[in-house]
N, C-alpha and C positions, 0 to 999 in steps of 0.2 A: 638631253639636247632638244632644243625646239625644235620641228619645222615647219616646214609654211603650209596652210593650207590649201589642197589642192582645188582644182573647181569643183571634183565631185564632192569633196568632202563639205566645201562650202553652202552646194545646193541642199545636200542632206540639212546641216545646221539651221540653212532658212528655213526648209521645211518642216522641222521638228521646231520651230521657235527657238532655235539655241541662237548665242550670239556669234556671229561671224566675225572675221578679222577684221570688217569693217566696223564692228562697232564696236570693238576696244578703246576705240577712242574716247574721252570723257567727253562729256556735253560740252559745247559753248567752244571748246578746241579749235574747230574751223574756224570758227568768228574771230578767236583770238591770233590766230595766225595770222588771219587776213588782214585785222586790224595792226598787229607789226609789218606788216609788208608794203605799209598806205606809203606814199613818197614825203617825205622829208619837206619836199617844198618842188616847187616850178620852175621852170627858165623861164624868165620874163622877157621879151623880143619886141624891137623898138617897134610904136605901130599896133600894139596889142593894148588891153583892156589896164594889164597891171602895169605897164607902160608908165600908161598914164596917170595911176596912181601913185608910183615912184614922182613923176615930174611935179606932182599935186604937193605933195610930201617935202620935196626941196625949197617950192614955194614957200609952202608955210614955214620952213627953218628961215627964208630968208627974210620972210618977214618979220618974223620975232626979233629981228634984229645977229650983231652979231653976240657969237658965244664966249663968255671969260673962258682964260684960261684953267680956272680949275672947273667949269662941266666940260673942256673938251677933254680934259684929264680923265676926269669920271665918269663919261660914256667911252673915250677911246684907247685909256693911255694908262689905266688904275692896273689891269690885268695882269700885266708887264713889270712896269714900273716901282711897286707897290713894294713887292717883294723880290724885286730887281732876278727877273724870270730873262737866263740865259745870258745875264752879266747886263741886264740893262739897269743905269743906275738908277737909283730907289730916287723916291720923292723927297724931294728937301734934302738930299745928303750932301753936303759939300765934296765932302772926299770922294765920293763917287761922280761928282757932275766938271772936281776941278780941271783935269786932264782934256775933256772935252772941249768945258771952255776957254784953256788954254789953247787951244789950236786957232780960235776967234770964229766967228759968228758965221761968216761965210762958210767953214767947214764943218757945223753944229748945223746950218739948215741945210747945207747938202745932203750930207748925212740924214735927215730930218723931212727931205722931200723924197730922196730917190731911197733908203731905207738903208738899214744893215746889218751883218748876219741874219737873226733871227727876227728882227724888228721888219715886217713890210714897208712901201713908200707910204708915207706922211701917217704911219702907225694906223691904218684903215680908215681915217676918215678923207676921204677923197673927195668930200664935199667940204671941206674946210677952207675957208679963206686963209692968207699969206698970214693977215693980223691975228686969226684967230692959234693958228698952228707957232707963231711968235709965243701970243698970250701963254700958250702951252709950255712951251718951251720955258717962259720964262717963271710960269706958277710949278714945275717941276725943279727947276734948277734954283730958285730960291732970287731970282734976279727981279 
């Protein structure tokens, strides 16, 4: 059975050159720690630097014009969709899209802006225009 080393014993170990419990550790270990513990990312807060870089960003989308339906597919809607993740239906399927759009178009963008089950509102792009989330709508469902 292990146990832990005590202080006297630790000072003896320094003092004779042996390794201490501190340095069991491999090299580089700290670093590597530290470098898993870096944050993932920021909260950006209106009025801040990255702010502004988000509203720089929308600009430029809106200037490119608007987006077809199939790149808002394929930045927002492939992940889901594709492989009909959580009963959402696949791309192009009829059988999966008929039921839907039998209920008529009003209940296909409700659905479509406010979200359901497992789908978020307007499937995460919240910068999307009405026509572009349409185009969507309508390069998924074959319409």
């Amino acid at each position: 059975m292990k146990r832990p080393l005590t202080l006297a014993a630790a000072i003896v170990c320094l003092s004779l050159g042996l390794p201490a419990a501190a340095d069991r550790v491999p090299p580089g270990t700290d670093d590597d720690i530290r470098e898993r513990l870096e944050p993932l990312g920021e909260v950006c807060v209106v009025g801040s630097d990255c702010a502004a870089a988000t509203v720089a960003s929308s600009a430029v989308d809106a200037v490119a014009g608007p987006r077809s339906g199939e790149e808002v597919y394929n930045r927002f809607c492939f992940a889901c969709h594709t492989a009909g993740v959580a009963g959402a239906p696949k791309l192009g399927s009829a059988e999966d899209w008929a039921p839907r759009l039998a209920k008529g178009m009003d209940a296909m963008w409700e659905t479509t802006v406010t979200g359901l089950g497992a789908m978020p509102p307007k499937g995460t792009c919240m910068a999307c225009t009405d026509d572009e989330m349409q185009a969507a709508i309508d390069y998924m469902s074959g319409g």
